[in-house]
Kinemage of the C-alpha trace (Angstrom):
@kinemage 1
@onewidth
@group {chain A} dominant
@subgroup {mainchain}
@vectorlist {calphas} color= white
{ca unk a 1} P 91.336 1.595 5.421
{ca unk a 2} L 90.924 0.019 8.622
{ca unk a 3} L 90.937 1.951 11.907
{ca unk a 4} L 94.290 0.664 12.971
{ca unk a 5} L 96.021 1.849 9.884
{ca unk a 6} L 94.155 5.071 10.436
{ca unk a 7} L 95.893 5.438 13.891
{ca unk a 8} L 99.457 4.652 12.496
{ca unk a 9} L 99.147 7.441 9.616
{ca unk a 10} L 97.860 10.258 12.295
{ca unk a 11} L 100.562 9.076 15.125
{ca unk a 12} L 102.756 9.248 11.607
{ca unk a 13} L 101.978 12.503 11.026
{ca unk a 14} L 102.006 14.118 14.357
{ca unk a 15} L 106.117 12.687 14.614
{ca unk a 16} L 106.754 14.919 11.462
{ca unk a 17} L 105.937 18.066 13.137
{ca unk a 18} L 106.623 17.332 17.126
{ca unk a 19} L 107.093 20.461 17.736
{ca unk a 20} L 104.021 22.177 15.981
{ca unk a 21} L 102.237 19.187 17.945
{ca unk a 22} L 103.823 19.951 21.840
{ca unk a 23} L 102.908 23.749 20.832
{ca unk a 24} L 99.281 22.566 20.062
{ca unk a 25} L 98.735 20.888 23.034
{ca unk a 26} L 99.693 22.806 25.516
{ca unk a 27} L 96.113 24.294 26.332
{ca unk a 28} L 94.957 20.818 26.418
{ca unk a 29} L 97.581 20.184 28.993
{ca unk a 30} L 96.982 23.657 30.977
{ca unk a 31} L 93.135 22.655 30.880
{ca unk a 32} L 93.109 18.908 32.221
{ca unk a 33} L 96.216 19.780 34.956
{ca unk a 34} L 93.822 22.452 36.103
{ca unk a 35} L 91.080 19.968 36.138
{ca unk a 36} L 93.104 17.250 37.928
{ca unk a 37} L 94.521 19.964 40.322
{ca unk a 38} L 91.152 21.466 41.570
{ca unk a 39} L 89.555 17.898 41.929
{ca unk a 40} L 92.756 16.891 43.712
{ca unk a 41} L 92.904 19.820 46.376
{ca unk a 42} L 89.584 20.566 46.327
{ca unk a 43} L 88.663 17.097 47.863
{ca unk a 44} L 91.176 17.383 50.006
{ca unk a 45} L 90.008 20.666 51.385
{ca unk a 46} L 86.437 19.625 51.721
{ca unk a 47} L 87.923 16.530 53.576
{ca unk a 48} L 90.109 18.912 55.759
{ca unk a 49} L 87.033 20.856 56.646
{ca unk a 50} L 84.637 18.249 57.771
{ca unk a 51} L 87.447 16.512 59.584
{ca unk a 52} L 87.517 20.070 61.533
{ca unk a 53} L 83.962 20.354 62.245
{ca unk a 54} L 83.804 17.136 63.291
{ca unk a 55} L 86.599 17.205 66.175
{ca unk a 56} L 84.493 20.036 67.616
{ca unk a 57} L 81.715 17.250 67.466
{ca unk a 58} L 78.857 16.361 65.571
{ca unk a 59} L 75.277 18.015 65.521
{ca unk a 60} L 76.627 20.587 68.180
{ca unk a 61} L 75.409 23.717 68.991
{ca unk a 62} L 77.567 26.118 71.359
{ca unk a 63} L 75.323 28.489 73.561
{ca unk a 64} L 77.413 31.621 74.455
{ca unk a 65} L 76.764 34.374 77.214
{ca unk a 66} L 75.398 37.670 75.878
{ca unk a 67} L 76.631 41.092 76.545
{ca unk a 68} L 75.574 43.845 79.158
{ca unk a 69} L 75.725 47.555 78.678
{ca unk a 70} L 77.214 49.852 81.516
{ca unk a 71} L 76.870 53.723 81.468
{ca unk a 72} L 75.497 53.159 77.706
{ca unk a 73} L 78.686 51.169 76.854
{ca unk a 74} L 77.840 47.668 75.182
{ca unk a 75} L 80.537 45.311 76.553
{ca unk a 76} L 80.056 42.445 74.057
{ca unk a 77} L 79.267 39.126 73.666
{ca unk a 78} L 80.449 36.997 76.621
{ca unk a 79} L 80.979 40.120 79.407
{ca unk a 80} L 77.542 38.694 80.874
{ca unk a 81} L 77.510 35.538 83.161
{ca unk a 82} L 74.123 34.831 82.108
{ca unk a 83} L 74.591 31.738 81.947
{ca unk a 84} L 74.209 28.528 84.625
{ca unk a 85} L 74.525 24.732 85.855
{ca unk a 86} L 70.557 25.074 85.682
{ca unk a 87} L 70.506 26.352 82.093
{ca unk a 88} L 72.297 23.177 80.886
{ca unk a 89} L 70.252 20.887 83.242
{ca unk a 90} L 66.869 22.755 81.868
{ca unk a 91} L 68.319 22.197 78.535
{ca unk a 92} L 69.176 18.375 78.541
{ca unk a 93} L 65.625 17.745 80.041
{ca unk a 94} L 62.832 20.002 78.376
{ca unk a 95} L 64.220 20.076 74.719
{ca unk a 96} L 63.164 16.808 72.912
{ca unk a 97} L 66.025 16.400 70.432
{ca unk a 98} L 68.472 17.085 72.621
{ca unk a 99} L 71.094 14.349 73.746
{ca unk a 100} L 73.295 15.736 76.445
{ca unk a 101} L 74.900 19.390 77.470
{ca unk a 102} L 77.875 20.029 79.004
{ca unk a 103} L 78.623 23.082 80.350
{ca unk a 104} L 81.765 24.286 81.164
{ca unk a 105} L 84.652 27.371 82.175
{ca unk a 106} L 87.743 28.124 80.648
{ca unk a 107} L 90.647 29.727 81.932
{ca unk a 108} L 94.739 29.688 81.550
{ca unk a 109} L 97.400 28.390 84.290
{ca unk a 110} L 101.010 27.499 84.673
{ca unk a 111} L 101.449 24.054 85.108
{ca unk a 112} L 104.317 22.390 86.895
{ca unk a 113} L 105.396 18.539 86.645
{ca unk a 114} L 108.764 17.098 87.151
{ca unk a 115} L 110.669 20.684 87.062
{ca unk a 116} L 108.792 20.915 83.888
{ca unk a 117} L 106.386 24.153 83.306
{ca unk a 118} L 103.584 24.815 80.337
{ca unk a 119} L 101.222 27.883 80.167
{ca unk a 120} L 97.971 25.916 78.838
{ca unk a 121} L 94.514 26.575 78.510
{ca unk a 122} L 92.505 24.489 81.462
{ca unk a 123} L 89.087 23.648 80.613
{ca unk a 124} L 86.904 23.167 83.797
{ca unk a 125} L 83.909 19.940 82.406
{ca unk a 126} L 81.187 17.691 83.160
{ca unk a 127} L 80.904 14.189 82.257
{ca unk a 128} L 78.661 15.366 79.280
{ca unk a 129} L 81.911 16.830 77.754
{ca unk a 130} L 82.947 13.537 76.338
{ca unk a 131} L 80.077 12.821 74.880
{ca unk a 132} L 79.028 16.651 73.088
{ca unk a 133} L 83.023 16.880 71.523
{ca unk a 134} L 83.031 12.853 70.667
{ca unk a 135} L 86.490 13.121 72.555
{ca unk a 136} L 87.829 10.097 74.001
{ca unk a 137} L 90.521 9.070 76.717
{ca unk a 138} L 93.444 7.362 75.128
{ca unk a 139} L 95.216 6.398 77.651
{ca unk a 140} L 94.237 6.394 81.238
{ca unk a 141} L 90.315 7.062 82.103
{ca unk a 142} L 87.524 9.707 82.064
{ca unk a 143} L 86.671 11.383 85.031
{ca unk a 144} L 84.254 9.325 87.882
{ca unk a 145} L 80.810 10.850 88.516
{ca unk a 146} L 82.282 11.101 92.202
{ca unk a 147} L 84.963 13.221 91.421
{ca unk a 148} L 82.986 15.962 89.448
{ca unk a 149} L 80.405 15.802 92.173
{ca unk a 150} L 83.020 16.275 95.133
{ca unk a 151} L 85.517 18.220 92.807
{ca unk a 152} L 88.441 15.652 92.681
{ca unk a 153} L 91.992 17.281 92.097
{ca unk a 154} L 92.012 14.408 89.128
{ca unk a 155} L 93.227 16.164 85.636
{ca unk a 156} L 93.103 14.864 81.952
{ca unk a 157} L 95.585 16.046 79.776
{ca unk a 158} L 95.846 17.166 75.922
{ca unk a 159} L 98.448 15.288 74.183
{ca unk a 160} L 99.930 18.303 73.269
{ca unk a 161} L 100.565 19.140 77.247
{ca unk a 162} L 101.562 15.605 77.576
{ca unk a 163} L 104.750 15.428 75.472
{ca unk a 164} L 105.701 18.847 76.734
{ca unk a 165} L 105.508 18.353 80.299
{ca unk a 166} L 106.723 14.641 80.619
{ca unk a 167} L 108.138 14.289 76.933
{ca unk a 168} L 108.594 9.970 76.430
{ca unk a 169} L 107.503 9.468 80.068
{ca unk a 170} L 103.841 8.093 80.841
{ca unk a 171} L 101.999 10.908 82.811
{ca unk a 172} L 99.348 8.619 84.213
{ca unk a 173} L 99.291 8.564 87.949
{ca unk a 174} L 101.866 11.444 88.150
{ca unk a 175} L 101.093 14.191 89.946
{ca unk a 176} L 100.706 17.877 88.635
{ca unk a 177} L 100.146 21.233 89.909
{ca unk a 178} L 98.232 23.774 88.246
{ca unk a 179} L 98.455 27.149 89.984
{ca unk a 180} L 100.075 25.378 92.539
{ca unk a 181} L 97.648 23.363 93.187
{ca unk a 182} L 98.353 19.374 93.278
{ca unk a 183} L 96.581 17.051 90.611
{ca unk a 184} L 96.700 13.590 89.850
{ca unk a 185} L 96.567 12.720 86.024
{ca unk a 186} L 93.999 9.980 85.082
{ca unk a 187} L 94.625 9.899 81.682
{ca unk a 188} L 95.497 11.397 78.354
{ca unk a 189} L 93.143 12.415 75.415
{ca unk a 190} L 92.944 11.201 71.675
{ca unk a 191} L 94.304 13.524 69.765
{ca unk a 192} L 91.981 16.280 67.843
{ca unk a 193} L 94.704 18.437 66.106
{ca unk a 194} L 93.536 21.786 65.014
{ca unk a 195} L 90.305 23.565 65.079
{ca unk a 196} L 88.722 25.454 62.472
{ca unk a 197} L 90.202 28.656 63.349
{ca unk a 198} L 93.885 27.033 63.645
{ca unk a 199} L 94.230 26.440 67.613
{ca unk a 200} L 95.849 23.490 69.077
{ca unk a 201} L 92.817 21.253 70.219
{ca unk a 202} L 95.509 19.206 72.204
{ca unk a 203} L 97.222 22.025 74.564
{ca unk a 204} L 94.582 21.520 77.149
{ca unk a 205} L 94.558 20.035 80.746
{ca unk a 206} L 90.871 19.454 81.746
{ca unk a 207} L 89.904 18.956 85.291
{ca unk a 208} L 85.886 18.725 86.655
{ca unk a 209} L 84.104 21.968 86.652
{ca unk a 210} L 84.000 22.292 90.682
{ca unk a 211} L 87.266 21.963 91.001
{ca unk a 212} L 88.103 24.501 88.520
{ca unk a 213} L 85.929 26.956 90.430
{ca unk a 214} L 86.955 26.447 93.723
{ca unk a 215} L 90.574 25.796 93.237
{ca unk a 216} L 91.947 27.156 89.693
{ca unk a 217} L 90.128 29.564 87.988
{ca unk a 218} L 88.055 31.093 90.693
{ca unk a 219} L 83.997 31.195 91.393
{ca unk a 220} L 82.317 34.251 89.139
{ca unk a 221} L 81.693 36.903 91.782
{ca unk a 222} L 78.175 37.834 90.279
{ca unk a 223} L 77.219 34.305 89.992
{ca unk a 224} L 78.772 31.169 91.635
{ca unk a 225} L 76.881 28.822 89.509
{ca unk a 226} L 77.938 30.571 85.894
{ca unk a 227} L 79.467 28.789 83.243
{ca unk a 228} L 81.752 29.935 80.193
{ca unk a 229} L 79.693 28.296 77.388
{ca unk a 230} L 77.098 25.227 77.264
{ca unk a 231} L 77.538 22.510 74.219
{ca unk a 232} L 74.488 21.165 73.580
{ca unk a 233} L 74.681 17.786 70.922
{ca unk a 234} L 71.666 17.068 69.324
{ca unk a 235} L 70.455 13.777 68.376
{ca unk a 236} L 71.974 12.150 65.089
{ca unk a 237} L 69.097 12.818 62.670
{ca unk a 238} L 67.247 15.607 64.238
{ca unk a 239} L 67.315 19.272 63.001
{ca unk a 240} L 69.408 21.764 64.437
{ca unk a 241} L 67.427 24.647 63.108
{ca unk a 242} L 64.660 23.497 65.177
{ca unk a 243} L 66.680 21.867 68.468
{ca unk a 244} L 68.726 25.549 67.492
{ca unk a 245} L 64.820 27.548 68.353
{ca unk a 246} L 63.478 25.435 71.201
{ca unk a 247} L 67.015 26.460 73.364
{ca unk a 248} L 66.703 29.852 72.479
{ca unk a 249} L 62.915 29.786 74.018
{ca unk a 250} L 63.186 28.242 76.882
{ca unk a 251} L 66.333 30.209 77.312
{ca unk a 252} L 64.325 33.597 77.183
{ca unk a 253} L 61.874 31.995 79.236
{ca unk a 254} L 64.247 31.244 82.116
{ca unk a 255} L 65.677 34.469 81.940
{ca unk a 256} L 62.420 35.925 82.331
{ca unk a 257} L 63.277 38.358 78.914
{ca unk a 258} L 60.256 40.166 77.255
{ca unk a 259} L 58.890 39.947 73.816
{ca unk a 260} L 61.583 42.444 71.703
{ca unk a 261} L 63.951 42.651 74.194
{ca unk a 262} L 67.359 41.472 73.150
{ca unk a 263} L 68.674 38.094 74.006
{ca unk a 264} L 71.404 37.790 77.191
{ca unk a 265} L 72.526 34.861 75.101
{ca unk a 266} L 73.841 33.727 71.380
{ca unk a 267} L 74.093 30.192 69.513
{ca unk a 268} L 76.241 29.407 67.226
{ca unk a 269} L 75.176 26.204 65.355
{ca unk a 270} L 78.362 24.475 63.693
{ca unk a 271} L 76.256 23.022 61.154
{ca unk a 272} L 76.662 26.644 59.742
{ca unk a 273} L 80.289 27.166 59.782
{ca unk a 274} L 80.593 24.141 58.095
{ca unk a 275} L 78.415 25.279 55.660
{ca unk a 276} L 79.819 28.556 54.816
{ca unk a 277} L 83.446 27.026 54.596
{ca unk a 278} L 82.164 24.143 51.911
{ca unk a 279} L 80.719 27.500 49.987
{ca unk a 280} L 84.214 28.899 50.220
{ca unk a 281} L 85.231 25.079 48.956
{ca unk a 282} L 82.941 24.967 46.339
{ca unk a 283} L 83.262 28.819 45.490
{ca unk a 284} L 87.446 27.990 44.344
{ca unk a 285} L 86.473 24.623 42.601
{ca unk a 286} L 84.397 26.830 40.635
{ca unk a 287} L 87.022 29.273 39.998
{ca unk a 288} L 89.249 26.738 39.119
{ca unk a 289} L 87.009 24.338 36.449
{ca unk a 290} L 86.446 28.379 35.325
{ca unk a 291} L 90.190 28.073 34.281
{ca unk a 292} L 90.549 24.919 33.064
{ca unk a 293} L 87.387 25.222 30.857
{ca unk a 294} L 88.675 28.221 29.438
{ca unk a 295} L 92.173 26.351 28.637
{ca unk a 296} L 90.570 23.789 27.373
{ca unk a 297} L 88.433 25.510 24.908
{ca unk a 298} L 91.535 27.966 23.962
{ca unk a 299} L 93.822 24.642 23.327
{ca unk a 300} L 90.343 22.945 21.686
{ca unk a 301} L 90.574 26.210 19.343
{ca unk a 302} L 94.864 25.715 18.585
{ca unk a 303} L 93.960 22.119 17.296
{ca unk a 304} L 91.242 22.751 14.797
{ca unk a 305} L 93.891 26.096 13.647
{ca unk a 306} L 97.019 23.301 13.392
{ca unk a 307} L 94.317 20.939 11.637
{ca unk a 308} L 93.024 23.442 9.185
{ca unk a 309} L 96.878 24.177 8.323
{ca unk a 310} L 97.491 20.576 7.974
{ca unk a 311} L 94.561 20.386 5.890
{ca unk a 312} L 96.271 23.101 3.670
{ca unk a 313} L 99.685 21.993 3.671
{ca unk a 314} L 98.789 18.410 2.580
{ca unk a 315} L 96.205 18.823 0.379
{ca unk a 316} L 98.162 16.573 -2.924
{ca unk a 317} L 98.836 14.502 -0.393
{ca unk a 318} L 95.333 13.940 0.554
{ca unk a 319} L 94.231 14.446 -3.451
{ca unk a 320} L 96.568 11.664 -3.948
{ca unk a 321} L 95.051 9.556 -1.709
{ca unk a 322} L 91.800 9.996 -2.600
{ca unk a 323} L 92.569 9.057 -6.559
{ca unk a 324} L 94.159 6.037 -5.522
{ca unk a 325} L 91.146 5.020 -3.691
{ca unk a 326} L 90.821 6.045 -0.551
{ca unk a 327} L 87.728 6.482 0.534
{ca unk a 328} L 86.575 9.870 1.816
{ca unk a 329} L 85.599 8.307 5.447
{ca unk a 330} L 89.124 7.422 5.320
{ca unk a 331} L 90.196 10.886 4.867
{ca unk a 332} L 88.157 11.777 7.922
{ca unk a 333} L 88.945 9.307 10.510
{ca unk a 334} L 93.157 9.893 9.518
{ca unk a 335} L 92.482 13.416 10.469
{ca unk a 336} L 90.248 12.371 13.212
{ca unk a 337} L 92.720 10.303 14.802
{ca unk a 338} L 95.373 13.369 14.695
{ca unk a 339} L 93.179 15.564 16.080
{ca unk a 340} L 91.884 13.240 19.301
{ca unk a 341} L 95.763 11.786 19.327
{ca unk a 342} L 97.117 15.609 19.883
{ca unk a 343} L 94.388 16.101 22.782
{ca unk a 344} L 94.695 12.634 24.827
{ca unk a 345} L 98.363 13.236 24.474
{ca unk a 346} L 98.253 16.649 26.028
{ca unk a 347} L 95.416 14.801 28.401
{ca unk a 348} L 97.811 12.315 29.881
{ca unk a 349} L 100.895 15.296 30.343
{ca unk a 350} L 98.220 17.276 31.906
{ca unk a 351} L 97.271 14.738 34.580
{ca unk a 352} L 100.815 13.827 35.364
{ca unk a 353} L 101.778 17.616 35.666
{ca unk a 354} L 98.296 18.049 37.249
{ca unk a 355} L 98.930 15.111 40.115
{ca unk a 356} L 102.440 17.296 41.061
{ca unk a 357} L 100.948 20.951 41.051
{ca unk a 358} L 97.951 19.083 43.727
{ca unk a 359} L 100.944 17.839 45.940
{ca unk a 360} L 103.073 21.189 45.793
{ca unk a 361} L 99.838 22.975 46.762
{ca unk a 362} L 98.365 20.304 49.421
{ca unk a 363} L 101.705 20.498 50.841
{ca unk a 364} L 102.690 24.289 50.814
{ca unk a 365} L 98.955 24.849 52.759
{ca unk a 366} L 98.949 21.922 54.810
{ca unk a 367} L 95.762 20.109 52.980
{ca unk a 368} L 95.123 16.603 52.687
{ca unk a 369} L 95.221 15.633 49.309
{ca unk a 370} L 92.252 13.586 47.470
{ca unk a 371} L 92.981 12.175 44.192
{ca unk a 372} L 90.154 10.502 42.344
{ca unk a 373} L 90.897 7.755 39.855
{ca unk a 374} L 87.314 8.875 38.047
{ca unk a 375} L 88.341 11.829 37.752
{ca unk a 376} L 91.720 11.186 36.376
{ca unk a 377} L 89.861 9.250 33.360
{ca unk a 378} L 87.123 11.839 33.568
{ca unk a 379} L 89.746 14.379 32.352
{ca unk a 380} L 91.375 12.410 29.794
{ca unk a 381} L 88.202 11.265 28.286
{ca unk a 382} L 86.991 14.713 28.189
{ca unk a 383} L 90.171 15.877 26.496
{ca unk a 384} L 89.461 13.158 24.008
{ca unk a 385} L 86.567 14.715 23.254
{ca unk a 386} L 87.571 18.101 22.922
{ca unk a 387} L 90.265 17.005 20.249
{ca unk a 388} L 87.225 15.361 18.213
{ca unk a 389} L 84.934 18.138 18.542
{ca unk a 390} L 87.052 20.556 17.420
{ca unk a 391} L 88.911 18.279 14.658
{ca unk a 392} L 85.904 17.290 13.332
{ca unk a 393} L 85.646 20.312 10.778
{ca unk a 394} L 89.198 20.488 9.935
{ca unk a 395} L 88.648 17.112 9.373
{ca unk a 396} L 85.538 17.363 7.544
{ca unk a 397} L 86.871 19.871 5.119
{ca unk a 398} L 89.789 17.015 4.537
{ca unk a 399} L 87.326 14.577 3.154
{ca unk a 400} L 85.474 16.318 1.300
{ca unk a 401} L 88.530 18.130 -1.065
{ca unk a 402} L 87.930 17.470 -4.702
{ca unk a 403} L 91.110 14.730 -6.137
{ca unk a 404} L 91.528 16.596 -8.953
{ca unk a 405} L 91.613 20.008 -7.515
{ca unk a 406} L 93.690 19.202 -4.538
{ca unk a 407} L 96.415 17.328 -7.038
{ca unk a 408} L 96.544 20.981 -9.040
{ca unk a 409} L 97.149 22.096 -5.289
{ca unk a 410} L 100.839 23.629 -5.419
């Protein structure tokens, strides 16, 4: 019997019984739409992820004031100014793998344009700023190095603070008044959408760090030369660990703070956050291939039961066979065939009903959505295989039935 009439007698005898067939492969199809499903939204969360970490910026660390204690009270992180200008200047010049800082404060205003008013938050920068978030001026231009030395009343708006305060209109060259204060807008920022923790990157308005002290958010009382936070980006190929250990010495070491005495400062490396969320990532693709192996083995386990019944319920037919010459490798590729038929079947529903449960779920929690073509054929394959390993007993058995006996079958 050649192979193609082998195919024709199991796609034959699956039409018989289509509904003992759909009934066997359904935990093929659970198993390969779970597959296609956690390849499918697990990309895309992985891709959501990095996209986040990297419109904070790449190879950043953020350096954070530390917390003071008052009448035995511990305030917290970031109730200390204990951090400066200097710090970020010491920074960018005695750590080798460092390539720029940029420190900065951060405060909210009312702004006012055309009648127009937006509570925002108003970020006071440096020129490094640019550079450490990878943020770029769409329209418009960056700040001169004359106006952050001089503190300009020049502002940069987030697109987000854009379309609310001048909606179709260009802002550029309009003026603005934060606090009351007049501005002139020199541009308007790319777009960053959200951060990791879900805030609008793009309801900002940023305006040079002097300016912000003297005339919107105020000079620190305790220290006119404090700063919020300093972003430190570290050159593309260096370590963070070890740019992460020489800011934290010469940090002690400016702030004169003794051997096992607590740090006035923290660090948060990004490198980490990232990290921890692709565990989380990796953590539900687990889960998930958890599910669909289980499905698959469970509907692996319903075709060699239907095959063993077949096996049963035709067993003149196949003693027939055999006495009319059919040879016993015969026997076993025509059950073969049934067996990897039933499983790419239920492969190819599974991948179709897969491809929709990915979009429901990218879309219902916002994801982007990553569909491999690899593993689209990965899962059908597999399923392929699954039907063969577990028909090949059923099938097995089949061929190796005695004619005579099996034609006494009743």
């Amino acid at each position: 019997m050649r192979l193609s009439d082998a195919a024709i007698s199991a796609v034959d005898a699956l039409r018989l019984n289509k509904l003992r067939s759909a009934l066997t492969m359904l935990g093929i199809i659970i198993g390969v739409a779970a597959v296609i499903a956690m390849v499918a939204v697990g990309g895309g969360a992985r891709e959501q992820v990095v996209a986040q970490i990297r419109s904070l910026g790449a190879n950043l660390l953020v350096v954070m004031p530390g917390n003071i204690t008052q009448g035995g009270v511990r305030l917290g992180s970031g109730a200390a100014s204990t951090l400066t200008d200097e710090d970020s200047t010491a920074i960018a010049a005695e750590v080798p793998n460092v390539q720029v800082t940029s420190p900065y404060i951060r405060g909210t205003a009312q702004l006012i344009a055309s009648g127009v008013n937006w509570s925002t938050s108003v970020f006071g920068i440096d020129l490094g700023w640019f550079e450490a978030r990878e943020w770029e001026v769409e329209r418009g231009r960056e700040f001169e190095p004359e106006e952050i030395a001089r503190g300009a009343q020049v502002a940069l708006l987030g697109q987000t603070v854009a379309r609310n305060l001048y909606g179709g209109l260009d802002p550029v060259g309009q003026e603005l008044r934060i606090r009351n204060v007049p501005f002139r807008v020199t541009g308007i920022m790319a777009r960053k959408g959200q951060s990791t923790w879900g805030q609008d990157q793009d309801d900002v308005v940023f305006v040079p760090l002097n300016t912000a002290r003297q005339r919107v958010l105020g000079r620190n009382l305790a220290n006119a030369r404090a700063v919020g936070a300093i972003y430190v980006k570290v050159r593309e190929g260096e370590s963070l660990a070890q740019s992460e250990d020489d800011v934290k010495a010469l940090l002690r070491q400016r702030h004169r703070i003794q051997p096992g005495q607590e740090d006035d400062f923290s660090i948060r490396n990004l490198a980490d956050i990232a990290a921890t969320r692709e565990a989380s990532a990796r953590t539900l693709a687990l889960l998930l291939a958890a599910v669909a192996g289980v499905s698959l083995a469970v509907g692996g386990i319903g075709i060699m039961n239907i095959m063993l019944v077949s096996v049963t319920e035709r067993t003149r037919e196949i003693g027939l066979r055999l006495a009319v010459g059919a040879r016993r490798r015969d026997i076993l590729r025509q059950f073969l065939f049934e067996a990897a038929g039933l499983a790419a079947i239920g492969g190819a529903v599974g991948v179709v009903i897969g491809v929709a449960a990915a979009y429901i779920i990218s879309n219902a929690a916002g994801w982007p959505l990553l569909i491999q073509p690899e593993s689209v054929l990965l899962a059908v394959a597999f399923s392929g295989l699954v039907g063969v390993f577990f028909g090949w007993y059923p099938a097995l058995r089949a061929s190796r039935l005695d004619p005579i006996e099996a034609l006494r079958h009743a």
